[in-house]
C-alpha positions as CSV (number, residue, x, y, z in Angstrom):
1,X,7.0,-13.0,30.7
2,X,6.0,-15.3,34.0
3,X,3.2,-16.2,36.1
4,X,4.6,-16.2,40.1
5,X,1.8,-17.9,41.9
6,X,2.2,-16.8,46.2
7,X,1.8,-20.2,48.0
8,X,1.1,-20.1,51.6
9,X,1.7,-24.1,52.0
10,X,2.7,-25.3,55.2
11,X,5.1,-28.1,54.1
12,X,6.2,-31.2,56.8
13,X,9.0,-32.2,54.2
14,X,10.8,-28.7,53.9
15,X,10.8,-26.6,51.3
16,X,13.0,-28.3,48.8
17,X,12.4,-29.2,44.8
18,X,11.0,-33.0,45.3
19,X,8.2,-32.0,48.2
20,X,7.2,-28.6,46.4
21,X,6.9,-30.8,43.3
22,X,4.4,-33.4,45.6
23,X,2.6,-30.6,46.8
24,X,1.8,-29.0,43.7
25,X,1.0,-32.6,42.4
26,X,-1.0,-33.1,45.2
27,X,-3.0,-30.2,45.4
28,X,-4.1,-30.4,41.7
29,X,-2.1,-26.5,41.2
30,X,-0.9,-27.8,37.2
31,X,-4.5,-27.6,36.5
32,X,-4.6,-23.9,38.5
33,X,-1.0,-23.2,36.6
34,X,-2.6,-24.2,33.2
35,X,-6.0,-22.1,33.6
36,X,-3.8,-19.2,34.2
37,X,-1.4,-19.2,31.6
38,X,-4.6,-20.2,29.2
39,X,-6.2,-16.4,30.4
40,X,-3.1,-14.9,30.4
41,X,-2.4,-15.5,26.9
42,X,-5.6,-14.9,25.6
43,X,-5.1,-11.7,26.8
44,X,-1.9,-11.3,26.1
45,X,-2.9,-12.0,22.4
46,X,-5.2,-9.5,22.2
47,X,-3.0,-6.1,23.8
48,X,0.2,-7.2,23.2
49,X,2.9,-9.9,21.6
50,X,4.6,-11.3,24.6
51,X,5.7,-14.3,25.3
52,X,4.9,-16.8,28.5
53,X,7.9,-18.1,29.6
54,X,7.0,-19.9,32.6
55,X,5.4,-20.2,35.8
56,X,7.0,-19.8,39.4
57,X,5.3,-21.0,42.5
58,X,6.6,-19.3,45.7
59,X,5.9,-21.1,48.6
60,X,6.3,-17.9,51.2
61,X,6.7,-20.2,54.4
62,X,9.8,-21.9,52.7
63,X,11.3,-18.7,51.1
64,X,14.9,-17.9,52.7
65,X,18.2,-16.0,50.9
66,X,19.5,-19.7,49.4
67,X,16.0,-19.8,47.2
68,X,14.4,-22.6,49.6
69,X,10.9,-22.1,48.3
70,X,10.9,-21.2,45.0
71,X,9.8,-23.7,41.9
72,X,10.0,-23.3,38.4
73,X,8.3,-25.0,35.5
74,X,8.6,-23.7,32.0
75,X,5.4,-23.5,30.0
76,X,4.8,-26.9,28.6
77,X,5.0,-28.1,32.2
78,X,1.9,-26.4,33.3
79,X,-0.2,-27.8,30.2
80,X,-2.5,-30.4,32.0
81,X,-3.7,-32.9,29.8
């Protein structure tokens, strides 16, 4: 199972890996990423025995038919420590 997260970032850079990866960074969205999958599993636990796979953030502005806009981090990426 995944998370998508709907970003609505305007981004000066573009929309490639490296300035999606500073914005996320930048806007503290691990620690939203983390609290997420944390309450997702919880209640995933207690209906049903999926898995969380990952979490995508789609950054809408950015999105295009190439897959400008889109970032993936697996699970153990959005743990924020």
């Amino acid at each position: 199972m995944y998370v998508f997260d709907w970003k609505t970032n305007v981004l000066m850079q573009g929309y490639n890996q490296e300035s999606m990866r500073k914005a996320i960074e930048a806007n503290d969205y691990i620690l939203q990423a983390h609290i997420y999958m944390e309450a997702l599993a919880s209640y995933l636990d207690l209906t049903q025995r999926l898995e969380l796979a990952g979490f995508f953030f789609v950054f809408l502005r950015g999105l295009d038919s190439k897959g400008s806009g889109i970032l993936f981090l697996e699970r153990q990426l959005c743990i924020k420590k």
